[in-house]
C-alpha positions as a Markdown table, in Angstrom:
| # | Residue | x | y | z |
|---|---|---|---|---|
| 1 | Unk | -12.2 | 11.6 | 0.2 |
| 2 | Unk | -8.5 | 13.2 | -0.1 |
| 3 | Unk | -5.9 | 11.8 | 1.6 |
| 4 | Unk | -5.6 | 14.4 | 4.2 |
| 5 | Unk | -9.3 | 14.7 | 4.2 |
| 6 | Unk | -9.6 | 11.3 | 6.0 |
| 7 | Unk | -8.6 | 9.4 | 9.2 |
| 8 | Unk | -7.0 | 6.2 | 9.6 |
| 9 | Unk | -6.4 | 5.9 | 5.5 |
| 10 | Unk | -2.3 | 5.3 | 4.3 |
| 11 | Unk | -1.8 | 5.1 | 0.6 |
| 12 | Unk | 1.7 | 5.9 | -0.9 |
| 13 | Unk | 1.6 | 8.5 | -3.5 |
| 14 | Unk | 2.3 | 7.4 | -7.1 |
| 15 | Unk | 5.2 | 9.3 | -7.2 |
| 16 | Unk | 7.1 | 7.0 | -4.9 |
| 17 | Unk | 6.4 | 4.2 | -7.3 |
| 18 | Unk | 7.7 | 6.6 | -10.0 |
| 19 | Unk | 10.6 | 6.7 | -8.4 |
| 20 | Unk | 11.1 | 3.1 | -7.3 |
| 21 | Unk | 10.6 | 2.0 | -11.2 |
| 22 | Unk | 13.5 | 4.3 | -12.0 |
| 23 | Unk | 16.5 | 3.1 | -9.7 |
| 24 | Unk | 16.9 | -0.2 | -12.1 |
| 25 | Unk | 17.9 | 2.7 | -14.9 |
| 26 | Unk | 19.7 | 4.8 | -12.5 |
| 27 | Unk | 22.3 | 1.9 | -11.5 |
| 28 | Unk | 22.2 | 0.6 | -15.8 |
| 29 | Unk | 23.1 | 3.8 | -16.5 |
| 30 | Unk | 26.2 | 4.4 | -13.9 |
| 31 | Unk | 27.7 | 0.4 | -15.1 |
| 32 | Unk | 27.5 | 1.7 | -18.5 |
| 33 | Unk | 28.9 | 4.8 | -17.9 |
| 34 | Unk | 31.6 | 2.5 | -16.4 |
| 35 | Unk | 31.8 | 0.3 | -18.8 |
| 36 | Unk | 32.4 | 3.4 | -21.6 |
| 37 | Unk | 35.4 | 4.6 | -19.3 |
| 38 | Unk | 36.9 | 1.3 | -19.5 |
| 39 | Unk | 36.5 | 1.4 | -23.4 |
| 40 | Unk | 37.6 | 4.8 | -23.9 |
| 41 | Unk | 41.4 | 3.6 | -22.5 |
| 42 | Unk | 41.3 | 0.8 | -24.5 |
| 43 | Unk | 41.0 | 3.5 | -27.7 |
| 44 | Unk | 42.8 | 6.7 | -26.5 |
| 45 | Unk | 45.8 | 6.6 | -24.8 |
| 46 | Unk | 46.9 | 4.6 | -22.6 |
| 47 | Unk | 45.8 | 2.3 | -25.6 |
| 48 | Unk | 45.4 | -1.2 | -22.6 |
| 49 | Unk | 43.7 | -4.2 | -23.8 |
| 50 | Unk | 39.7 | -4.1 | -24.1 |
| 51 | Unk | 38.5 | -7.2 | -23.7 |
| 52 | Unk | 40.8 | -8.2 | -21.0 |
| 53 | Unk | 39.6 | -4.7 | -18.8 |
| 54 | Unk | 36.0 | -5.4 | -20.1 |
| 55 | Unk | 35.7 | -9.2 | -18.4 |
| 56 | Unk | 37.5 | -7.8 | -14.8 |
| 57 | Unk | 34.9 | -5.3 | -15.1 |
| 58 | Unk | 32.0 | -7.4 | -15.5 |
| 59 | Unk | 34.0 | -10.3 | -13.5 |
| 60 | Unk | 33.5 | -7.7 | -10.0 |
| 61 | Unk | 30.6 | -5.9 | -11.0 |
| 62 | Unk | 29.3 | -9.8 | -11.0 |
| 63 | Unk | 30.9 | -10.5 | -7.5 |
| 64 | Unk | 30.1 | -7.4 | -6.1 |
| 65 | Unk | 25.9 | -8.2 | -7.1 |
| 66 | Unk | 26.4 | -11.6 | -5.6 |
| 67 | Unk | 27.5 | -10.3 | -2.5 |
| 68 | Unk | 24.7 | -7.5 | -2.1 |
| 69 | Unk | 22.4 | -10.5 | -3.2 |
| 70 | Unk | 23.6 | -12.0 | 0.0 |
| 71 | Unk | 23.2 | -9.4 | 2.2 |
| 72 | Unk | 20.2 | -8.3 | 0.9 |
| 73 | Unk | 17.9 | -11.2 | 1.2 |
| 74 | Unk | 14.7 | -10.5 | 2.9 |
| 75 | Unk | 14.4 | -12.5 | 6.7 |
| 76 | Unk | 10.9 | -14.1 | 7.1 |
| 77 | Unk | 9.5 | -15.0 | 10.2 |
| 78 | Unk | 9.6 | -18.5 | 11.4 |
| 79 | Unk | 6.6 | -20.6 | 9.7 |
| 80 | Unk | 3.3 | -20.4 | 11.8 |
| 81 | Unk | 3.7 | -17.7 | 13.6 |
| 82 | Unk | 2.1 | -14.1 | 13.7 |
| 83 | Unk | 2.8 | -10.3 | 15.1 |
| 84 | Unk | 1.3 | -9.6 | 18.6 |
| 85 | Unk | 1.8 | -6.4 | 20.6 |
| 86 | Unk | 3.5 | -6.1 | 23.4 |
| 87 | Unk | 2.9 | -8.0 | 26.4 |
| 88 | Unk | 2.7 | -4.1 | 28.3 |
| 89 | Unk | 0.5 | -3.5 | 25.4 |
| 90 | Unk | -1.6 | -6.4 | 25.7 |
| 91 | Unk | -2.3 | -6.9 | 29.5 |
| 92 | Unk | -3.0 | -2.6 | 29.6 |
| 93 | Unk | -7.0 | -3.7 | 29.8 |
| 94 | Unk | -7.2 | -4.8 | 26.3 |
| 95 | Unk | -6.9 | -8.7 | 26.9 |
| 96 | Unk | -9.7 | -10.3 | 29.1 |
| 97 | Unk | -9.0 | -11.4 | 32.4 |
| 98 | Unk | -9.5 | -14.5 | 32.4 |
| 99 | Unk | -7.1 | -15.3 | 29.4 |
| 100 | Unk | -5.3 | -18.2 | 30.2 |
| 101 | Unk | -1.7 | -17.6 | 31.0 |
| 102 | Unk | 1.2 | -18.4 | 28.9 |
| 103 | Unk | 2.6 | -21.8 | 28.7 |
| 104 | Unk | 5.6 | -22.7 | 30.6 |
| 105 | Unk | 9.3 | -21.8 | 29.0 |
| 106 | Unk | 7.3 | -19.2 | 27.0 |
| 107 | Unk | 9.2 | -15.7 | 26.3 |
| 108 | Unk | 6.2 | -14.3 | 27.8 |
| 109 | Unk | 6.7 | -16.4 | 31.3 |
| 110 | Unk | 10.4 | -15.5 | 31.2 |
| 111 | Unk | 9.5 | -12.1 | 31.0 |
| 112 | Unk | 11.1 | -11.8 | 27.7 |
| 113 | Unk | 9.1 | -8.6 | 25.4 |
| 114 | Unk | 9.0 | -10.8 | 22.5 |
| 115 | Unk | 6.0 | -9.8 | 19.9 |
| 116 | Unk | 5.6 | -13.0 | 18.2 |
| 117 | Unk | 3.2 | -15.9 | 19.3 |
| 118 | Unk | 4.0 | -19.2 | 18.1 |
| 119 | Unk | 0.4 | -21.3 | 16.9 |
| 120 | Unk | 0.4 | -24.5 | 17.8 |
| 121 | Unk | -0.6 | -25.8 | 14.9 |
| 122 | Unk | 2.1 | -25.4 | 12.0 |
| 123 | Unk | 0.8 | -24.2 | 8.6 |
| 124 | Unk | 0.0 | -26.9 | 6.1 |
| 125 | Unk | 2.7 | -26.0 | 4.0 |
| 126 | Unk | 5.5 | -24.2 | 4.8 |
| 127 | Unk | 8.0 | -22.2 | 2.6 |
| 128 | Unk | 11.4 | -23.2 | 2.7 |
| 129 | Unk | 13.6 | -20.5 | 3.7 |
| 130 | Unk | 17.3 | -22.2 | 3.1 |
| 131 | Unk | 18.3 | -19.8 | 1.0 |
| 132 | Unk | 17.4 | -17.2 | 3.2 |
| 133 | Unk | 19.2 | -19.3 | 6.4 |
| 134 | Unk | 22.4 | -19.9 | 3.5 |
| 135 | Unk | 22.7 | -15.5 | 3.1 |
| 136 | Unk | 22.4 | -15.1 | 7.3 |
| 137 | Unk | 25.4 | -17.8 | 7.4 |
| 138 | Unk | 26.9 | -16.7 | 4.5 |
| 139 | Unk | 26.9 | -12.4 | 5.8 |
| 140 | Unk | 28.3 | -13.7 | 9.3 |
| 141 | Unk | 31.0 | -15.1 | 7.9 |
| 142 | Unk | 32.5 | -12.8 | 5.5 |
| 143 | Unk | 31.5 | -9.7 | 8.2 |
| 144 | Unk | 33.3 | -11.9 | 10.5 |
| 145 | Unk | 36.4 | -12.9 | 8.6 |
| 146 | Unk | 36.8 | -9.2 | 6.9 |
| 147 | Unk | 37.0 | -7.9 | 10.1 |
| 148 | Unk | 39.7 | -10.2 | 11.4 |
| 149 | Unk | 41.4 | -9.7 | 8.3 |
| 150 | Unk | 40.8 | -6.0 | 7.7 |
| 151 | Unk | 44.4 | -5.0 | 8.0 |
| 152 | Unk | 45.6 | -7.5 | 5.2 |
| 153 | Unk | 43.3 | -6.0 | 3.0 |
| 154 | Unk | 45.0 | -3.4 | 0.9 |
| 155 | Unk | 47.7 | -6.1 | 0.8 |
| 156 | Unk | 45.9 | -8.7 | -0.7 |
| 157 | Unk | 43.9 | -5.8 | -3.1 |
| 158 | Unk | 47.9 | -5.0 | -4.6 |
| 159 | Unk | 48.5 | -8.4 | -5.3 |
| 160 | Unk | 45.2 | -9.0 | -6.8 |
| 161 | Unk | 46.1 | -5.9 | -9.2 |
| 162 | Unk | 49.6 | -7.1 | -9.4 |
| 163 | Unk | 47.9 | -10.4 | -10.8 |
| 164 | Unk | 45.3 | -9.0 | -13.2 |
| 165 | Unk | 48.0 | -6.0 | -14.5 |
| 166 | Unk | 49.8 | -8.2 | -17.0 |
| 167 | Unk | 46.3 | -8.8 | -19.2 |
| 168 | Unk | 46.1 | -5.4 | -20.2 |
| 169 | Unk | 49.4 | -5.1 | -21.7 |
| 170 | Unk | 50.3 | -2.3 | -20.9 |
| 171 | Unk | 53.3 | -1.0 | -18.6 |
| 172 | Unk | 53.0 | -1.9 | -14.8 |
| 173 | Unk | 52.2 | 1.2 | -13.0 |
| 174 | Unk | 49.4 | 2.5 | -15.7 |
| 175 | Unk | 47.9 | -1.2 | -15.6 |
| 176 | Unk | 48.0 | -1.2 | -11.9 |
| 177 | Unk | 46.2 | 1.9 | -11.6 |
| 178 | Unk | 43.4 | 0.9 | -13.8 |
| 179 | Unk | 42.9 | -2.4 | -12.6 |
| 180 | Unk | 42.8 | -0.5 | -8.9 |
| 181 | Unk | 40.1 | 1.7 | -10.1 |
| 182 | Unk | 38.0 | -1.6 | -12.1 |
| 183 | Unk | 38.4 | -3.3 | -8.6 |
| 184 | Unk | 37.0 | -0.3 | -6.7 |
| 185 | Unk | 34.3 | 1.3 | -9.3 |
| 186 | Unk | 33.0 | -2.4 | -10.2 |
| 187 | Unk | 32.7 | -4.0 | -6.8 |
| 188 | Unk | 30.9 | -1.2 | -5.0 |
| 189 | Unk | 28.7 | -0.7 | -7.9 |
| 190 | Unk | 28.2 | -4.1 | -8.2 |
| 191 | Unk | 27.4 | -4.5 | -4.7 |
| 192 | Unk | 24.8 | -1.4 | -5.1 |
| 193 | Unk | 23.0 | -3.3 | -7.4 |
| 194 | Unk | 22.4 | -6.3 | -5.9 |
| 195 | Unk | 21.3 | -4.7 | -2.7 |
| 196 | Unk | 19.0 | -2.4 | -3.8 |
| 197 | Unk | 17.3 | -4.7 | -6.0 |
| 198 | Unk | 17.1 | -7.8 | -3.9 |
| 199 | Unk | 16.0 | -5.6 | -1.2 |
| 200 | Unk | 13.3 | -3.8 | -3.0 |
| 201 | Unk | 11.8 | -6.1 | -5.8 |
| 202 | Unk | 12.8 | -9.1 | -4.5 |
| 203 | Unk | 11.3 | -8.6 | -0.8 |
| 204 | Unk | 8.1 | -7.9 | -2.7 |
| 205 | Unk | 8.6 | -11.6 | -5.2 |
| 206 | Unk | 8.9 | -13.4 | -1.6 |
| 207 | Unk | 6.2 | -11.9 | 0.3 |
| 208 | Unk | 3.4 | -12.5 | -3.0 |
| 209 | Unk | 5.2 | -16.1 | -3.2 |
| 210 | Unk | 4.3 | -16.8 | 0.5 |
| 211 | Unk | 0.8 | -15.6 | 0.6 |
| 212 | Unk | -0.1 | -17.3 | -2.3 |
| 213 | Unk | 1.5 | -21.0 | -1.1 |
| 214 | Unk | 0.6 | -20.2 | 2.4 |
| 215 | Unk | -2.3 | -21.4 | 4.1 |
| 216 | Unk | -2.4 | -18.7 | 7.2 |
| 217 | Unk | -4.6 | -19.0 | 10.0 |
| 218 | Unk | -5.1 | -17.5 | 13.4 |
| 219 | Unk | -6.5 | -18.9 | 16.6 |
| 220 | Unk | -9.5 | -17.8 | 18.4 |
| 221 | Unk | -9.7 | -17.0 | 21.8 |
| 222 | Unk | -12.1 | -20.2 | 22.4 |
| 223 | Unk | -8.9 | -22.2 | 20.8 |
| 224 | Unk | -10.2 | -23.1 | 17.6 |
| 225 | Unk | -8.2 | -22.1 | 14.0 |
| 226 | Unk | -9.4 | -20.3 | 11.1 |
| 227 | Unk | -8.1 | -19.7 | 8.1 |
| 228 | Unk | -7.4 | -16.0 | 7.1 |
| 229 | Unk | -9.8 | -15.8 | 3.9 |
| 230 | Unk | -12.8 | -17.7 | 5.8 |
| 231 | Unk | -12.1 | -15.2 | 8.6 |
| 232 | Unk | -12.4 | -12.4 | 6.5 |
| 233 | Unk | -15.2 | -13.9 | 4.9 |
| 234 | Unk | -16.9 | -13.8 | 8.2 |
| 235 | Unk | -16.2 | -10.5 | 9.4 |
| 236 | Unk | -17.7 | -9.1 | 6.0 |
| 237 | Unk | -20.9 | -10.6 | 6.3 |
| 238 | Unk | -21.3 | -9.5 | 9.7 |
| 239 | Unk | -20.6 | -6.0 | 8.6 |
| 240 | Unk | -22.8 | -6.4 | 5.9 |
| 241 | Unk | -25.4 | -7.5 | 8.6 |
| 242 | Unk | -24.4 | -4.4 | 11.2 |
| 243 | Unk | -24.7 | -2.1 | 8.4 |
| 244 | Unk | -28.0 | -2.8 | 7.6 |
| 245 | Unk | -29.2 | -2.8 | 10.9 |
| 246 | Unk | -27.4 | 1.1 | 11.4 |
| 247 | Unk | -29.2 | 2.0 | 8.3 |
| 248 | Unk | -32.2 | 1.3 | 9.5 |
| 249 | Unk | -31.9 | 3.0 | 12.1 |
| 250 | Unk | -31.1 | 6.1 | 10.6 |
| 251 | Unk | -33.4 | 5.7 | 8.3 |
| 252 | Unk | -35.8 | 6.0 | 11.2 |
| 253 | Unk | -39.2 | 8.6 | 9.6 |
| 254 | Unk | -42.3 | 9.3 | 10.2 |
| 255 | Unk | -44.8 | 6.8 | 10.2 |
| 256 | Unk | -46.4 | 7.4 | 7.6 |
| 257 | Unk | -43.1 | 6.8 | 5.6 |
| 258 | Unk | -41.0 | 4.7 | 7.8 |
| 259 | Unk | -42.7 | 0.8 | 6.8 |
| 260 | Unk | -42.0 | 1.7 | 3.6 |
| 261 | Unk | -37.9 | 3.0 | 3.9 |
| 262 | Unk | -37.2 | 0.4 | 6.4 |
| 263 | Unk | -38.7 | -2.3 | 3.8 |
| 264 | Unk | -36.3 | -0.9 | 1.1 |
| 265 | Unk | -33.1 | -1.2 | 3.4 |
| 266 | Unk | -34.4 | -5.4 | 4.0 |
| 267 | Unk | -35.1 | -5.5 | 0.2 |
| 268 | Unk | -32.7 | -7.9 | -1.9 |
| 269 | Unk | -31.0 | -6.0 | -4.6 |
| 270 | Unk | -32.5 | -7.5 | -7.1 |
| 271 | Unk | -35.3 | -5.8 | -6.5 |
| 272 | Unk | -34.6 | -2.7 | -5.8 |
| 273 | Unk | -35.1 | 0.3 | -8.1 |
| 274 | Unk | -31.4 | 1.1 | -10.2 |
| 275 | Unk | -30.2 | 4.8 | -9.1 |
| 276 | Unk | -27.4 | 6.8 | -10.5 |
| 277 | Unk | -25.2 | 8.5 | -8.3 |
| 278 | Unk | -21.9 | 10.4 | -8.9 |
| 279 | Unk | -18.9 | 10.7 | -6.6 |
| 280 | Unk | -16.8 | 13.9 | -6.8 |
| 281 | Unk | -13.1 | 13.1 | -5.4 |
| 282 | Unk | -9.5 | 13.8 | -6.1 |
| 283 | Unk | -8.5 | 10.3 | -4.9 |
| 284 | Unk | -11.5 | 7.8 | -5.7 |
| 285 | Unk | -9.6 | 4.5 | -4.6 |
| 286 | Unk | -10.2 | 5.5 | -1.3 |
| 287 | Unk | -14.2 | 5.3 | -1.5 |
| 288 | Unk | -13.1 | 1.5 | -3.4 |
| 289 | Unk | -15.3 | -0.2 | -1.0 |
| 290 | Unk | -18.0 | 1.9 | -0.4 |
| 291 | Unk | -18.9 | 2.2 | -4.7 |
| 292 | Unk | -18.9 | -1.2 | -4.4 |
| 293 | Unk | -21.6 | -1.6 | -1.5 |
| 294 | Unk | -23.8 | 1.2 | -3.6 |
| 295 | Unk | -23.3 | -1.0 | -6.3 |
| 296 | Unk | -24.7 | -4.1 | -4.6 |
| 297 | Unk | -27.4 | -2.3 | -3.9 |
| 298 | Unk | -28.1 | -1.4 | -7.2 |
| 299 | Unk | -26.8 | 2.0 | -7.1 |
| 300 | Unk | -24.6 | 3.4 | -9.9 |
| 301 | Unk | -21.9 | 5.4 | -9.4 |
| 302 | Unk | -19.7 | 7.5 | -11.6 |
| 303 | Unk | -16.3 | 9.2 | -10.2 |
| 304 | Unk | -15.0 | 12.1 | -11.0 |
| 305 | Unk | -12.3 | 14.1 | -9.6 |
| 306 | Unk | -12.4 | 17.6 | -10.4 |
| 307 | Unk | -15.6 | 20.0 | -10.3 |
| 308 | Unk | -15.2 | 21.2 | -13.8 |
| 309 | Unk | -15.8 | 17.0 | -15.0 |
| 310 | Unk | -18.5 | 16.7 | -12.4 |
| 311 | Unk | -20.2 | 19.9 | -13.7 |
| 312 | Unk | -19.8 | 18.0 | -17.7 |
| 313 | Unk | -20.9 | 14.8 | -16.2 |
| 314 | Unk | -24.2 | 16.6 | -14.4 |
| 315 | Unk | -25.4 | 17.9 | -17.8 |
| 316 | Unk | -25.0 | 14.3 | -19.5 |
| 317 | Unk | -26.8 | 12.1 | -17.7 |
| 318 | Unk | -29.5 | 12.3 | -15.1 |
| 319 | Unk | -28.1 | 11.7 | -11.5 |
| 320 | Unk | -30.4 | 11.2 | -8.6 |
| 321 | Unk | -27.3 | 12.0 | -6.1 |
| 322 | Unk | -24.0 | 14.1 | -5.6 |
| 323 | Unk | -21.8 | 12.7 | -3.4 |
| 324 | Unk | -18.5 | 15.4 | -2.9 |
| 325 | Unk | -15.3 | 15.9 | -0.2 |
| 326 | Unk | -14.1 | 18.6 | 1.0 |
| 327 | Unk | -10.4 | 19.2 | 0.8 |
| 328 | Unk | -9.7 | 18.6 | -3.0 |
| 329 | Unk | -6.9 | 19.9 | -5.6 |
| 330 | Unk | -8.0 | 21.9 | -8.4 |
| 331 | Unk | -5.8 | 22.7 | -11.8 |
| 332 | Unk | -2.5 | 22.2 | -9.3 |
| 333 | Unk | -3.8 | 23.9 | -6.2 |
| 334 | Unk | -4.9 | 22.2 | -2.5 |
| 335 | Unk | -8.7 | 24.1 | -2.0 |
| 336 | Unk | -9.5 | 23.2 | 1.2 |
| 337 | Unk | -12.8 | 24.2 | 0.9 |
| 338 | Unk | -13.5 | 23.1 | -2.9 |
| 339 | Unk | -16.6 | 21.1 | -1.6 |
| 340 | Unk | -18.2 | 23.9 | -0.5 |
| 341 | Unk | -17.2 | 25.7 | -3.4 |
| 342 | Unk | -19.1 | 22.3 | -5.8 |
| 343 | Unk | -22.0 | 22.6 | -3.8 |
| 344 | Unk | -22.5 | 26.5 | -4.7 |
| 345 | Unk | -22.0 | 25.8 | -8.3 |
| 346 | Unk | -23.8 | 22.4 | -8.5 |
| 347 | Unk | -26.8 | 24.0 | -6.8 |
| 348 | Unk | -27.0 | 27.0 | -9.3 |
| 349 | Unk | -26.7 | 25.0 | -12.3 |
| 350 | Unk | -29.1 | 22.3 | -10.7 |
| 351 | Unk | -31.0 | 23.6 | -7.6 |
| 352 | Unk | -32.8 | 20.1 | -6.7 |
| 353 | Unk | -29.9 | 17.3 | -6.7 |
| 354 | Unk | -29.6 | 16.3 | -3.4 |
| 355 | Unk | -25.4 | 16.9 | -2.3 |
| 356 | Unk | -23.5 | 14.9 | 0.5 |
| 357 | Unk | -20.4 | 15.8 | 1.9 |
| 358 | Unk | -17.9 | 12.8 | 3.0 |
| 359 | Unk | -14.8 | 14.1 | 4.5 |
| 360 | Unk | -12.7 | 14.1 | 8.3 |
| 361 | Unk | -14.0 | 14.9 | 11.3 |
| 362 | Unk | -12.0 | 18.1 | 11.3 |
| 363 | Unk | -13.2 | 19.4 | 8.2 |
| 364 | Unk | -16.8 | 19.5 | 9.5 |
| 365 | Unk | -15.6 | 21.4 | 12.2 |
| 366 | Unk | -14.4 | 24.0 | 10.0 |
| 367 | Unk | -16.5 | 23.8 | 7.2 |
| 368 | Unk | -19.1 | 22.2 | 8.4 |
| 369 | Unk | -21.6 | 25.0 | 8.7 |
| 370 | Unk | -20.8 | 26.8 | 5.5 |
| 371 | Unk | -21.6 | 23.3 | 3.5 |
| 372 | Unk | -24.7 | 23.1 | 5.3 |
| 373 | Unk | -25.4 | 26.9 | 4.5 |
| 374 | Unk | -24.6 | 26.1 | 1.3 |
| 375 | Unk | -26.9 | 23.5 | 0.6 |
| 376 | Unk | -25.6 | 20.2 | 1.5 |
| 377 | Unk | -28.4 | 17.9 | 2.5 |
| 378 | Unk | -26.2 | 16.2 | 4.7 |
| 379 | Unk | -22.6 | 15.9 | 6.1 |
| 380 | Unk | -20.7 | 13.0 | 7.7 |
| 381 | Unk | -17.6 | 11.2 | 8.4 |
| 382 | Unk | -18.9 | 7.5 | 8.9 |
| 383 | Unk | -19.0 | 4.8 | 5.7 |
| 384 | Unk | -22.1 | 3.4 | 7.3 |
| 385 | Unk | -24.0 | 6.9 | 7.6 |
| 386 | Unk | -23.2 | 8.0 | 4.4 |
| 387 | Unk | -24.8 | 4.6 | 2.9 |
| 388 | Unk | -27.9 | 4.7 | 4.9 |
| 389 | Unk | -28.1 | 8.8 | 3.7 |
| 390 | Unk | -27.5 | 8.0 | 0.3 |
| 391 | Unk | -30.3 | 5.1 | 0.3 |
| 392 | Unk | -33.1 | 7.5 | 2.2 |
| 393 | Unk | -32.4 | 10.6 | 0.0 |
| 394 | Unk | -32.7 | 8.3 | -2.8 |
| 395 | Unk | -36.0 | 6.9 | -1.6 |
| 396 | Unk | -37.3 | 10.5 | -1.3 |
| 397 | Unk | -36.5 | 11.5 | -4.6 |
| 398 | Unk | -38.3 | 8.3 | -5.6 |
| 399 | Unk | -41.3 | 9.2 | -3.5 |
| 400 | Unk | -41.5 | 13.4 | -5.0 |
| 401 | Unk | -41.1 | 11.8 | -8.7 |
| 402 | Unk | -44.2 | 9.5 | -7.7 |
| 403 | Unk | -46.1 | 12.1 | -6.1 |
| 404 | Unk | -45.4 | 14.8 | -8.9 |
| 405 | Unk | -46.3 | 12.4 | -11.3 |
| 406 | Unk | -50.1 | 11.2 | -10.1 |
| 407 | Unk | -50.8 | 14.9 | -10.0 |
């Protein structure tokens, strides 16, 4: 299902990743332009010193890194402790009433609209964030003193020029101008750098550091702890139990057919006849989850995600199911209709494969009809309906193929 076709669904585009991967060669690319400048007046005129202009360079550029380095560490939360809504948020009739109020000296009892809860009982390891406490000490203080000392600045800048100037070799005032320009180019640059990095890339090193030493756990409201990955464990097998129950529900039939659908649904996988199915999408790591309940049930899908490779992949093998969206780009254009468009041409080429539409409650509204018209078998928003649709058209293609073959 597209992007825009569904609801509650955030993925960034690949072309921010593009374009994240690239600043590291953007900023390589200015310092060397930088460093070439430097070069080029150690060979044309005013003929300075290289090496001498080259290590100042690199010597700020180096300081300037450092310091965004500083500035740009990441803050974690305290150990053991977790991100809560609002206390408005909380008490506006989605918290019981009789949960117990908060303890006394709380933020909550103070009235303070803090929105992290503190567990009572600490992680069993926590991370040590010193270097992270070290940068908040360390940014205080040089935000603190530079302001203090703001005015002395462009003093102390001349002298550090009128320090460095002799090592180029050069007379004064050319040698004070360039080492005024290293000073200024370098340590901004520098500074660039080490923000920007240690803010983007290195955010992302801490945060895959602390879920893979942390042991996380959240309390329930009867008091007890679990951990995060038994929780989730949990919560999928009672979704794997809802869903089954939904689906047979709506795979409610006659009688004459219904012991023997409803007995499918129960059936282990194992045991259940192998289908193929393909999924026509334009972005098929949304449906990640879904393929792979199909696939536990010993259904087989094959993506594709244009109507043209659906159309090739129909006339190679033999699918018992189309699955399509609605809202799709084709060769470089947004179609909001395109599954409509499928279903037209997948029914003329094969007028008997059953078609499902999967997309946003919207897009029923306004294509709804025409994709029924069309012939779409069936249309719906819901995860769970489409798997219990998918399993009883499946089960009635099984059931013509039996009957068509005893006559």
């Amino acid at each position: 299902m597209n992007l825009n076709d569904s609801t509650g669904k955030a993925s960034s585009p690949p072309s921010d990743v593009r374009k994240r991967d690239v600043l590291p060669y953007i900023l390589l690319f200015i310092l060397l332009a930088g460093l070439l400048a430097v070069l080029a007046g150690a060979l044309l005129p005013p003929y300075y010193h290289a090496v001498p202009a080259l290590l100042w360079s690199l010597g700020f550029c180096v300081s300037g890194m450092l310091l965004g380095f500083l500035f740009g560490i990441p803050r974690t939360l305290p150990s053991g402790t977790v991100n809560m809504a609002p206390h408005d948020e909380r008490s506006n009739g989605k918290d019981r009433a009789t949960d117990e109020p908060p303890a006394a000296g709380a933020d909550a009892a103070t009235g303070n609209a803090s929105n992290t809860l503190f567990l009572g009982t600490p992680t069993p390891m926590e991370i040590n964030s010193n270097l992270v406490e070290v940068s908040d000490w360390l940014t205080k203080i040089i935000v603190g003193v530079g302001l203090i000392e703001l005015k002395s600045l462009p003093g102390s800048a001349r002298n550090m020029a009128a320090f460095i100037a002799p090592s180029l070799d050069t007379d004064t005032p050319t040698a004070m101008a360039v080492v005024g320009g290293i000073m200024l180019f370098f340590s901004v640059h520098g500074f660039l750098i080490g923000y920007l990095l240690t803010r983007i890339y290195l955010s992302i090193m801490i945060k895959r550091a602390d879920s893979m030493v942390k042991n996380e756990s959240v309390r329930l409201q009867s008091g007890k702890e679990i951990e995060v990955a038994e929780l989730s464990r949990l919560q999928q097998k009672s979704l794997e139990d809802m869903q089954e129950a939904v689906t047979q529900l709506l795979l409610a039939h006659p009688p004459c057919e219904g012991a023997a659908v409803t007995a499918l649904a129960g059936m282990p996988a194992e045991k259940k006849p192998a289908s193929l199915v393909l999924w026509l999408d334009d972005h098929p790591r949304n449906n990640t989850l879904l393929v792979e309940q199909l696939e536990r049930e010993n259904i087989k899908v094959d993506q594709a995600v244009s109507t043209r490779q659906a159309l090739a992949m129909l006339q190679q093998k033999p699918y018992a199911l189309l699955i399509t969206d609605m809202a799709r780009v084709e060769n470089r254009r947004r179609i909001k209709d395109a599954g409509i468009r499928t279903v037209r041409e997948v029914q003329q080429a094969q007028p008997g494969l059953p078609i499902i539409v999967y997309c946003s409650k919207d897009t029923i509204a306004s294509y709804g009809t025409e994709a029924e018209a069309a012939g779409a078998r069936f249309i719906t928003t819901s995860g769970t309906s489409l798997l219990a649709s998918v399993n009883k058209l499946l089960h009635e293609e099984r059931g013509d193929g039996a009957q068509s073959s005893t006559q």
